[in-house]
C-alpha positions, 0 to 999 in steps of 0.5 A: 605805294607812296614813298615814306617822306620825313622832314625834320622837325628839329628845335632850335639847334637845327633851326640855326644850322640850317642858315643864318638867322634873320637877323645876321641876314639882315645886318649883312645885307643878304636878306633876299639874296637866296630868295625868289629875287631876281638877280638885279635886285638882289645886285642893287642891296646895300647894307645902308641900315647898318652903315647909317647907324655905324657912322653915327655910333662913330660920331658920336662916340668920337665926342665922348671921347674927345671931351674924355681926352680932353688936354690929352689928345688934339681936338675934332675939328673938321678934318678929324670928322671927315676922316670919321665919316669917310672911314665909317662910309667906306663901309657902304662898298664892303660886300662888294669892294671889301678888299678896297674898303678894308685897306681904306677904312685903315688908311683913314684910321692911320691919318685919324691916329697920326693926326693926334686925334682922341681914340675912340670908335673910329677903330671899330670901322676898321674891324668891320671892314676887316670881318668883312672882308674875311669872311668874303675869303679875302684874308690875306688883305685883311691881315695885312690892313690889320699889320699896316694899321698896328705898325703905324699905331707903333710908329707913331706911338713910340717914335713919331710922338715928337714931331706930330701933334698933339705938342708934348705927347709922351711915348705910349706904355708898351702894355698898351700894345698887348692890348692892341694885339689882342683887339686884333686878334679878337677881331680876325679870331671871330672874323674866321669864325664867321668865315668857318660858318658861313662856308658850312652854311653854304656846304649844307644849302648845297647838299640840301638841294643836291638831296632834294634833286636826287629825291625828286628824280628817284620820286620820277623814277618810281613813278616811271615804274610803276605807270610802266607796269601798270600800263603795260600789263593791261594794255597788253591784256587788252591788246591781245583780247581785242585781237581775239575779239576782232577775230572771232566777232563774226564767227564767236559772238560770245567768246568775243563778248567775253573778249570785250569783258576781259578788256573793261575789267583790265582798264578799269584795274588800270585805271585805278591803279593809275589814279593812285600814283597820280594821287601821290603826286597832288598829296603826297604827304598822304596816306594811299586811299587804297593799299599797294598791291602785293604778293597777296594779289597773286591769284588776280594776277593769275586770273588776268592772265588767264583772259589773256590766254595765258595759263600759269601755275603758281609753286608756293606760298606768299611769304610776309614781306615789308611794303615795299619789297611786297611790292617789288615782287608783284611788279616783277611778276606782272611784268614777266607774265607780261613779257610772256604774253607779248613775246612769247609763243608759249601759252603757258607759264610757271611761278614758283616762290622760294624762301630761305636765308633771309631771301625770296626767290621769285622764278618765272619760267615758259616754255617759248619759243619767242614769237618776235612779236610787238605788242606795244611794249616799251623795251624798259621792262627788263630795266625796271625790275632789275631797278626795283631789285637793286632798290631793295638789294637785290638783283634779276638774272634773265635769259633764255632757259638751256632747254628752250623758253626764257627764266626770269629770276629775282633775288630779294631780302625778306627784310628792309635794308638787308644785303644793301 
């Protein structure tokens, strides 16, 4: 039966918590890096655009300012925009020298601030090394260019005034620190914030894929089941019918035609039950072109028995059951009267179904003894019923009955989810 799948179709609150938006990929320079890239390509990405760009904004914005503070401030000549240049290109090497890089663009904005130059852009270089480094886990080196910058800017502001340029310069207004402060902590407040996201980011990338693996393998292990069952039921059926047509073939002509007959209708069954679990896997957000078996095929399962020599009783009525717990129970039928067929020298076995309490209880018995005998079976029955108990919550007791022959018990809730 195929497995309900359902993927999430959320708006745009999941749409942002599924990863960074395209556009913060692409700033950072992590666009391609989570891809099909291979790992040189992805180790040859340097946030060029957005370093470009940056440089420029600086420079020009350094202009404005300096023809804004102008009288007040010393003016750009060329040391002044060397230092822009090397601060904003510094910036080149954040995402893979951010400790370097911070400590650097800090350095160069100190020079920038003793040397008397106008205030301005030059700043933001520094905040984005800072967030930089941050959120590539490197806080305590952010902080600390952050701390270095802010005592240099006090040093020079209210003591080294009187002996750099420009000539006559008066102390800074302590008011103005607070603003300096608070530009700080605005800085490594968001700076956090994106290091908070980003580590959520990756968490839920993992867990997606950890869900995605333990999906696939549950996916296998189904499918493993249910070719088991399938598989082994008929060919058990055909084995033990091409025994009796080989035996009887010159002595029995027609019980051995009758023999052949059992084997084609098995395969045939076995063949399209085959079909559809291989059908799940080329389209498996379809629906099954044919219903998964049930207890409501109970009595063709008594009847291929019956070709296979095996006579069974059946004590009660097929309750309704959920899907898959309908399906459950048919697999461990047929797997039972399967293990009696091969193992089993009894010709003869019982079914009985009980409901009550909210359970179905499945009861197959025979009378043995066993016959030690290798019919071709893989030695996983046991295991996978007791699989698909444990699926739906319930469980298999097996073992030999006290007075001879074998007992295969099964417990399962009548509806889905109980006991789990």
């Amino acid at each position: 039966m195929e497995e309900e799948r359902t993927q999430g179709r959320g708006g745009p609150g999941q749409w942002w918590s599924q990863g960074p938006p395209p556009w913060l990929r692409r700033w950072e320079g992590r666009e391609g890096r989570e891809g099909g890239a291979d790992p040189e390509s992805r180790a040859a990405r340097w946030p060029w655009r957005s370093t470009v760009l940056l440089t420029a904004f600086v420079l020009v914005g350094s202009n404005f300012a300096a023809h804004a503070q102008e009288g007040e401030r010393a003016p750009l000549d060329t040391f002044a925009r060397v230092l822009l240049v090397l601060a904003s290109g510094l910036l080149l090497w954040r995402q893979r020298h951010p400790v370097g890089v911070v400590f650097g663009t800090a350095s160069a904005a100190a020079l920038y601030l003793g040397a008397g130059y106008p205030y301005g852009p030059v700043f933001l270089t520094v905040a984005v090394a800072c967030f930089s480094a941050v959120v590539a886990g490197h806080r305590r080196a952010a902080w600390t260019a952050l701390g270095l910058l802010w005592a240099v800017h006090l040093l020079v502001a209210h003591w080294l005034y009187r002996w750099l340029p420009p000539a006559g310069d008066d102390p800074a207004p302590f008011g103005q620190e607070i603003v300096v402060a608070g530009w700080a902590v605005a800085i490594v407040a968001i700076a956090e914030l994106a290091r908070i996201r980003r580590e959520q980011w990756a968490r839920e990338r993992a867990e997606r894929a950890q869900a995605a693996r333990r999906r696939a393998d549950e996916e296998r292990l189904r499918i493993a089941r249910e070719l088991h069952d399938v598989l082994a039921h008929s060919l058990s059926v055909i084995n033990v019918q091409s025994g009796v047509g080989l035996a009887l073939l010159d002595s029995d002509p027609e019980q051995a035609r009758t023999a052949l007959t059992t084997i084609k209708s098995a395969s045939k069954e076995a063949l399209g039950e085959v079909r559809q679990v291989l059908d799940s896997l080329r389209a498996p957000g379809d629906a099954p072109r044919t219903p998964a078996p049930g207890l409501d095929r109970l009595p063709e399962l008594v009847e291929q028995a019956a070709r296979a020599g095996l006579t069974v009783d059946v004590a009660g009525r097929p309750p309704r059951l959920p899907p898959h717990t309908d399906l459950a129970a048919f697999r461990i039928v047929q797997e039972a009267l399967t293990n009696v067929v091969r193992h089993s020298g009894s010709r003869h076995a019982r079914v009985r179904l009980e409901q009550g309490g909210g359970t179905l209880r499945l009861r197959i018995d025979d009378d043995g003894p066993a016959t030690g005998a290798d019919a071709g079976g893989s030695g996983n029955g046991l295991a996978g019923m007791r699989e698909r108990a444990a699926a739906l919550g319930g469980t298999i007791e097996a073992g030999p009955r006290p007075d001879g022959g074998f007992r295969v018990l099964a417990v399962l809730p009548m509806r889905a989810g109980e006991n789990r």
